[in-house]
C-alpha positions as CSV (number, residue, x, y, z in Angstrom):
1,X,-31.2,-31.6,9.1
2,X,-30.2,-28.2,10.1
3,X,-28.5,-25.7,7.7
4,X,-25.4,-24.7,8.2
5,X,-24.0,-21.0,8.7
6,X,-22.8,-19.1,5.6
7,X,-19.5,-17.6,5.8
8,X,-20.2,-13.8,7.0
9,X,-19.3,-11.6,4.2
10,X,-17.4,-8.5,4.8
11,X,-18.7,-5.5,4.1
12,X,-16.6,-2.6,1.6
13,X,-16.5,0.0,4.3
14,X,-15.1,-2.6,7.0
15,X,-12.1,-1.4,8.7
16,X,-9.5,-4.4,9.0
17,X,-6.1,-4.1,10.6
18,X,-3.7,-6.8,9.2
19,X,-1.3,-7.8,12.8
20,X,1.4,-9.6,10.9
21,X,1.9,-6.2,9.2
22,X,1.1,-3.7,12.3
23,X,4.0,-1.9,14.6
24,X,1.8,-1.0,17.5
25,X,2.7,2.9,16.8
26,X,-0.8,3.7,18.3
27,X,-1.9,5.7,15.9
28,X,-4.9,4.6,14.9
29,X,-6.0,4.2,18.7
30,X,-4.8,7.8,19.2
31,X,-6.9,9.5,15.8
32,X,-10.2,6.8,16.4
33,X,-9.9,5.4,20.1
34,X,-13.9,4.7,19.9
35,X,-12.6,2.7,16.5
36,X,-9.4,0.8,17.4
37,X,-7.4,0.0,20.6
38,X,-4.0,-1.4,21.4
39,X,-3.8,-5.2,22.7
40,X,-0.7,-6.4,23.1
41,X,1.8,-6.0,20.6
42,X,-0.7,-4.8,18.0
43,X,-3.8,-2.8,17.2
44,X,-7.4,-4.2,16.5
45,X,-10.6,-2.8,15.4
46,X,-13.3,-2.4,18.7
47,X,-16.2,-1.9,16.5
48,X,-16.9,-0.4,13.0
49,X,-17.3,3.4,12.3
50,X,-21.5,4.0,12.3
51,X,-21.2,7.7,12.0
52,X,-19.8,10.3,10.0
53,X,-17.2,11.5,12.3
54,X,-16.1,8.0,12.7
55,X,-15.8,7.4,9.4
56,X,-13.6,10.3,8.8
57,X,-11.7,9.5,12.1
58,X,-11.0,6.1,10.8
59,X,-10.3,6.7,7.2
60,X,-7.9,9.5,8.5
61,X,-6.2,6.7,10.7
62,X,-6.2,4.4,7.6
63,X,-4.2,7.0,5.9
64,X,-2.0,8.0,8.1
65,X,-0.9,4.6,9.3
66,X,2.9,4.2,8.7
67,X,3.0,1.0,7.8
68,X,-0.5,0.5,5.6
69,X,-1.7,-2.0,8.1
70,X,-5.7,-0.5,7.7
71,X,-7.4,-1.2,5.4
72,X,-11.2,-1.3,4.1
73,X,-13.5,-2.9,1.7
């Protein structure tokens, strides 16, 4: 009988963008474009920061999201 998959867990420094809550200001895509993008109507996360100047990029983009759609952890 084959196992089944456990749930991936997140991990605390993942970057998450909530979409109900995002207004598609860009701002996060324009502070960490090799972080987040634009797709439609709202932003998304392209892949997790894996070095130090992406971290800071994407915490600074955290913070200065108007709306507090970012979040990590």
């Amino acid at each position: 009988m084959p196992k089944k998959a456990l749930p991936k867990k997140r991990s605390l420094s993942e970057y998450v963008i909530d979409s109900t809550t995002c207004i598609a200001c860009e701002t996060c895509a324009e502070i960490a474009p090799d972080n987040f993008a634009m797709k439609k109507k709202t932003a998304y996360v392209t892949r997790q920061p894996s070095t130090a100047s992406e971290r800071a990029a994407c915490k600074e983009a955290m913070e200065g999201c108007p709306v507090d759609a970012i979040s990590n952890g």
